[in-house]
C-alpha positions in Angstrom: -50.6 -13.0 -7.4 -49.8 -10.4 -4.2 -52.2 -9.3 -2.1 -51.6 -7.2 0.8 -53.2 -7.2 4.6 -52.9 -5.4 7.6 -53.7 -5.3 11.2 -52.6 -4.6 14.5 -51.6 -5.4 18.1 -54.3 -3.4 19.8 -53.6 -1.8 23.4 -55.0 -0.2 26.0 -54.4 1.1 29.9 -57.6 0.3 32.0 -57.4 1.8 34.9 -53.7 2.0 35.1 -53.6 -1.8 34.0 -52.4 -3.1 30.4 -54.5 -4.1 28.6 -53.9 -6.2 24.9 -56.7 -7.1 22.8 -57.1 -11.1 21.3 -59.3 -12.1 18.8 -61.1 -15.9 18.0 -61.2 -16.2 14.5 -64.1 -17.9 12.5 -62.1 -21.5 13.2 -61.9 -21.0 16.8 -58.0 -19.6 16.6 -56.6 -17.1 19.1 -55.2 -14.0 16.8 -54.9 -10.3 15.8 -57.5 -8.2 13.9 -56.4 -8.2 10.6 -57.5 -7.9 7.1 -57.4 -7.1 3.3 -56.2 -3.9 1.7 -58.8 -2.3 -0.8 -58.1 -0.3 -3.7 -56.3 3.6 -2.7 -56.1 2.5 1.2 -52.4 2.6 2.9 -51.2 -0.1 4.7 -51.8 1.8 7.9 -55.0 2.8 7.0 -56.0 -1.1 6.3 -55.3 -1.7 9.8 -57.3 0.6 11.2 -59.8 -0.2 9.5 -59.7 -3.5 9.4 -59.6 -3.3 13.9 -62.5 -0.9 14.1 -64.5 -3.1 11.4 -63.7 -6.4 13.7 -63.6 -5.4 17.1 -65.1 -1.5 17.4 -62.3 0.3 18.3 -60.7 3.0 17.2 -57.1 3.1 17.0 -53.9 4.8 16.7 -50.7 3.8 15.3 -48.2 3.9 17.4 -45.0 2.1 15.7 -44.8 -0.6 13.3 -44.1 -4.3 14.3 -43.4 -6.2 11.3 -44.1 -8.0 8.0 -45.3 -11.5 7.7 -44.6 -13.1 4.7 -45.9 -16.6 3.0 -47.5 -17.7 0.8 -51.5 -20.5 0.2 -53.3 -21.6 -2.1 -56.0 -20.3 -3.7 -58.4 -22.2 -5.7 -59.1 -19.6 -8.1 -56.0 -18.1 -8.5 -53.5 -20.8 -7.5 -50.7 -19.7 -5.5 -50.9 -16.1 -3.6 -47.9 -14.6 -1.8 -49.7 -13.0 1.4 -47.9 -10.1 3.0 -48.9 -9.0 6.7 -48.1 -5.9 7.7 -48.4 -5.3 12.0 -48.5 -2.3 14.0 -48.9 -1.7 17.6 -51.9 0.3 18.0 -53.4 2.3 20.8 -57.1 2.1 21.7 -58.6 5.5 20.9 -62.1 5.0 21.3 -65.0 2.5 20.7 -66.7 0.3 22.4 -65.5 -3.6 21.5 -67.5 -5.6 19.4 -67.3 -8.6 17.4 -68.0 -8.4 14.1 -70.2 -11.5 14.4 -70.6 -11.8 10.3 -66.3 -12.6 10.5 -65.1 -13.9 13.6 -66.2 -15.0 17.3 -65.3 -12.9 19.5 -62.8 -10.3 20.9 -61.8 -9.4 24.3 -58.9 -7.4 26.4 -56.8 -9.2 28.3 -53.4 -8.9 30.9 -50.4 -8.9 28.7 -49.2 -12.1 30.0 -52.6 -14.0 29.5 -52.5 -12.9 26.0 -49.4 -14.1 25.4 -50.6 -17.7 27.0 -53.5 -17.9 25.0 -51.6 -17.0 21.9 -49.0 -20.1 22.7 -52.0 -22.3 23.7 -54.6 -21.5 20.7 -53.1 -18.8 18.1 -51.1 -19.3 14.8 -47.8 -20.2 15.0 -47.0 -17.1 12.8 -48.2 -14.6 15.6 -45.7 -15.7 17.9 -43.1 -13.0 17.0 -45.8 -10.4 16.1 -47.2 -10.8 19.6 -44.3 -11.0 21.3 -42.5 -8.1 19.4 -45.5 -6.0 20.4 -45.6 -7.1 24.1 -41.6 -6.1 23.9 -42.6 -2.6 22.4 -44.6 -1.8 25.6 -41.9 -3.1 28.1 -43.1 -7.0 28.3 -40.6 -9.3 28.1 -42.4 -13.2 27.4 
């Protein structure tokens, strides 16, 4: 079995500061707003989606980031190869709020704070999705 997800590295400038957005997932990881693709969506349009449904904000795709690949368990359907795909995505509009029913919280931090908490509390698998991104908008980690 395949299934398909997609999400995004979220941006935005507040008041001429950088701003990246982090979410705390249902377990109490640090990691990016992402989810599953349903029937006739796009990968792109997955991930907005899925970052407006978990955090409020509208996006914009700005450039893609890459594909994570692997593969779990599933206990109905035995093993699943999981693809990712990532985009860096511009805040359009919204105002940020948690999808409560899904995970914790979500917030906007400095780039380089994002990239601490990612190293300190986020899955392993993010590292080159976050740092990829933070490259993309001229920060180096």
């Amino acid at each position: 079995m395949k299934e398909l997800s997609a999400g995004g590295v979220v941006f935005r400038k507040q008041d001429g500061q950088l701003q990246v957005q982090l979410i705390q997932d249902r377990y109490g990881k640090i990691t990016l707003a992402k989810g599953k693709m349903e029937p006739g969506e796009t990968v792109e349009q997955t991930a907005l989606r899925e970052i407006l449904e978990e955090t409020g904000i509208v996006g914009r795709i700005v450039d893609s980031i890459e594909i994570i690949a692997y593969q779990y368990n599933n206990p109905t359907h035995g093993i699943v190869d999981k693809e990712v795909h990532y985009y860096l995505v511009e805040a359009a509009s919204g105002t940020l709020q948690a999808q409560v029913e899904e995970i914790r919280g979500v917030e906007w931090l400095e780039p380089l704070e994002a990239w601490r908490q990612q190293l300190e509390s986020g899955y392993d698998n993010n590292n080159s999705v976050l740092s990829k991104g933070l490259r993309k908008l001229g920060i180096e980690v």
